[in-house]
C-alpha positions as CSV (number, residue, x, y, z in Angstrom):
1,X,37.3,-7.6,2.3
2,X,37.2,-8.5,5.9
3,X,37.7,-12.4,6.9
4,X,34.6,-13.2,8.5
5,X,33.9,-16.4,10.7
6,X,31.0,-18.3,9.1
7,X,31.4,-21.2,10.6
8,X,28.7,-21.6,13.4
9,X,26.3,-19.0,11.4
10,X,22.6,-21.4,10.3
11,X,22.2,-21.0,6.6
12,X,19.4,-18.7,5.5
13,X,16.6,-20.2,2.8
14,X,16.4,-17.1,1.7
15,X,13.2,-16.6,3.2
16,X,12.0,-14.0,5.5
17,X,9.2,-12.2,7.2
18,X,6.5,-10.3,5.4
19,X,3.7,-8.4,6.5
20,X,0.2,-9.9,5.7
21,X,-2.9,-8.0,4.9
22,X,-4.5,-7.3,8.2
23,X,-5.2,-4.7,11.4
24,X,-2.4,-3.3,12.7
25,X,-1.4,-0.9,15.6
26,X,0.9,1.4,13.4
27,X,3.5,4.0,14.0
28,X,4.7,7.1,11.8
29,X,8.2,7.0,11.3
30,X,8.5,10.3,9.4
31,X,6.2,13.2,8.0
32,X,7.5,15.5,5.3
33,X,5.4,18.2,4.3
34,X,4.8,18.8,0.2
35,X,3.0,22.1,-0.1
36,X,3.9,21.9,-4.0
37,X,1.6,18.6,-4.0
38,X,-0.7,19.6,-1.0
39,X,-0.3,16.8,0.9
40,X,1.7,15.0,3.9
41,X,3.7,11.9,3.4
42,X,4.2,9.9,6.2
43,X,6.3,6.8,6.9
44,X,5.3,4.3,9.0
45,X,5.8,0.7,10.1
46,X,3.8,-1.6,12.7
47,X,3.8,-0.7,15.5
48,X,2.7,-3.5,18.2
49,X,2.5,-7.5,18.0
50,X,4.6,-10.1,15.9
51,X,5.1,-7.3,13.0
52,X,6.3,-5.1,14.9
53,X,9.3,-2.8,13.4
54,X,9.0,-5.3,10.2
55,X,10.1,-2.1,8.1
56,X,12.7,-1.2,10.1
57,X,15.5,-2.4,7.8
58,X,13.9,-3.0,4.6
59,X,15.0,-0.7,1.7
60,X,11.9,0.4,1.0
61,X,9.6,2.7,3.0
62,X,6.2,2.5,3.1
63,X,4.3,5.4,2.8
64,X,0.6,7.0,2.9
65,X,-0.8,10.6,2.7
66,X,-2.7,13.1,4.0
67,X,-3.7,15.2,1.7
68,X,-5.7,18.9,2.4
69,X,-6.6,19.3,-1.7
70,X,-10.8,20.4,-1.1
71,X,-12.0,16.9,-2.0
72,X,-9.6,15.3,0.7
73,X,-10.8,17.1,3.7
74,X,-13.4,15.1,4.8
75,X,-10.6,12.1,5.0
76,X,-8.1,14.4,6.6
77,X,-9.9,15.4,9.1
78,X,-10.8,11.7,9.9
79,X,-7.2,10.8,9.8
80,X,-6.0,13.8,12.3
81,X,-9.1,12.4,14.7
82,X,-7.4,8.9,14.8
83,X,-4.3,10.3,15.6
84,X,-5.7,12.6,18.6
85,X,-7.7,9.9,19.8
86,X,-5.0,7.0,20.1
87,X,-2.1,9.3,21.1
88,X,-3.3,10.9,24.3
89,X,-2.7,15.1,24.8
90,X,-1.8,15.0,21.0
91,X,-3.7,17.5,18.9
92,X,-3.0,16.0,15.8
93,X,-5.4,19.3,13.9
94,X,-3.2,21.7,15.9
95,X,0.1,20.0,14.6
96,X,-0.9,20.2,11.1
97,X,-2.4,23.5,11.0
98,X,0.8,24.5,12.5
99,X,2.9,22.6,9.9
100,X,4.4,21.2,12.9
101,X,5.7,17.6,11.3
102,X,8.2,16.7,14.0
103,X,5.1,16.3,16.8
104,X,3.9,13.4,14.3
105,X,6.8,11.0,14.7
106,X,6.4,8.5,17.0
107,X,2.4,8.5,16.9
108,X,0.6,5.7,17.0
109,X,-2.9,4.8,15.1
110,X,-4.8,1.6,13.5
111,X,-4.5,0.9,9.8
112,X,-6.4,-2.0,7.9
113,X,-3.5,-2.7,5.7
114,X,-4.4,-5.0,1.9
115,X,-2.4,-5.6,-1.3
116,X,-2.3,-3.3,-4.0
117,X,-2.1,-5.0,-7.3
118,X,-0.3,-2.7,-10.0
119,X,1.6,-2.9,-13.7
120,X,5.6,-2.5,-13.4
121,X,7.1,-0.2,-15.7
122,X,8.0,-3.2,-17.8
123,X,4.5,-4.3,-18.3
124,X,4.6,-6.8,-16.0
125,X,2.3,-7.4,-12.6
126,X,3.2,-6.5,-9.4
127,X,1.8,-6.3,-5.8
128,X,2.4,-4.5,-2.4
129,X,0.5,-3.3,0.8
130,X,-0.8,-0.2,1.5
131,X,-2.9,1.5,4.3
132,X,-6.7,0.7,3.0
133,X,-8.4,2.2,6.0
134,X,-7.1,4.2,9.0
135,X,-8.9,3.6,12.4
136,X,-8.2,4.4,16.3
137,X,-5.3,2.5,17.5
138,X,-8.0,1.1,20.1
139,X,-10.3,-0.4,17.2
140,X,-7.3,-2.1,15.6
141,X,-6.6,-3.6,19.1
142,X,-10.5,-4.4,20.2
143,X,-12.3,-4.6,16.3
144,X,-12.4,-7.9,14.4
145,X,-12.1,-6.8,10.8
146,X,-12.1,-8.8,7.6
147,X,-9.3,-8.5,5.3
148,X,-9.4,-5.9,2.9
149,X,-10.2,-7.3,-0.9
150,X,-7.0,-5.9,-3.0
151,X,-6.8,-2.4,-4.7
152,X,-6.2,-3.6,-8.2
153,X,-4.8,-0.6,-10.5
154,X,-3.1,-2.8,-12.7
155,X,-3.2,-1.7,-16.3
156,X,-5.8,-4.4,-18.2
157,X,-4.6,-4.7,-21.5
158,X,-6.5,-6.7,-23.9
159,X,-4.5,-9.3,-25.6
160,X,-4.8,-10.9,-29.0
161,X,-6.6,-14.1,-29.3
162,X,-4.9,-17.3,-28.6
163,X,-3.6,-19.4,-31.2
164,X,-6.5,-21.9,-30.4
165,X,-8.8,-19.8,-30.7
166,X,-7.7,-19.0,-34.3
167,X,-7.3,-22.3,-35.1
168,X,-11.0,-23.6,-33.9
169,X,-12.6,-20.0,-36.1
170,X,-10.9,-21.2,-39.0
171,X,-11.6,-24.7,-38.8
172,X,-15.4,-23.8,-37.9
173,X,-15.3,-21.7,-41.6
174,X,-16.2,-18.8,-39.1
175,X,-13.3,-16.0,-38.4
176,X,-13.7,-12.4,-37.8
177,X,-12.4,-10.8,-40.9
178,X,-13.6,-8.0,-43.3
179,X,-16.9,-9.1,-44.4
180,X,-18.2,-6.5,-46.8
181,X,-17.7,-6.7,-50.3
182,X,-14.8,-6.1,-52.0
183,X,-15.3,-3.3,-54.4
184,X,-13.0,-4.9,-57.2
């Protein structure tokens, strides 16, 4: 291992910056075609402002789609309009018709971004952001937008009754149990 010189280096809490739900000026980072899937996935991070690049090193990616299944199409084509109007010459419909994913690196475009609630594999609850709402970089820059409520897709699991609850239905002589009669 290296010797390394700690000795004027601040001590981190442990804490660090993380993105907020809000309106952002975003960037793609990456598009990778899925024809398999019918769908684009692209990469991006923030773009402008005091988030900007916050993605940059994190060991994650964060990603959102365009997808051209039938049903989608209305919302691609709105997507491929922000892109042409807040990245000027850019034909974003050209690009994509052409399966041209390089020319979408590096493009700008607004994004209202809110948490996503979900259920972890182990059964537990998580959260993350995602891109709720894609807009002209120009509206993300000029608009005043609420925040987003959260996406909640977490897995709603109904759980047994509490043990007070049992206690109070059995000291009340009431309790949900089999209350036909027993045939013997």
């Amino acid at each position: 291992m290296p010797k390394i010189d700690l000795t004027n280096i601040q001590e981190s809490a442990g804490e660090f910056k993380r993105l907020v739900p809000g309106t952002y000026v975003c960037k793609i980072v990456d598009a990778q075609l899925f024809e398999d899937k019918n769908y684009v996935r692209i990469e991006w991070d923030v773009a402008v402002g005091e988030y900007a690049d916050i993605f940059k090193d994190a060991p994650f990616a964060r990603y959102d789609y365009m997808s051209y299944s039938e049903r989608a199409l209305p919302m691609l084509k709105h997507k491929l309009a922000c892109l042409s109007e807040s990245n000027v010459g850019f034909d974003a419909e050209t690009a994509f018709q052409n399966d041209n994913m390089a020319a979408f690196k590096g493009k700008v475009f607004g994004a209202r971004v809110r948490e996503r609630l979900y259920t972890k594999r182990d059964g537990t609850d998580g959260s993350g952001l995602e891109i709720g709402q894609w807009l002209r970089a120009q509206e993300a820059l000029t608009g005043t937008f609420d925040v987003m409520a959260p996406r909640d897709q977490r897995e709603h699991v109904q759980s047994a009754p509490a043990a007070s609850e049992t206690v109070a239905a059995i000291k009340s002589g009431v309790a949900d149990v089999y209350d036909e009669d027993i045939p013997f």
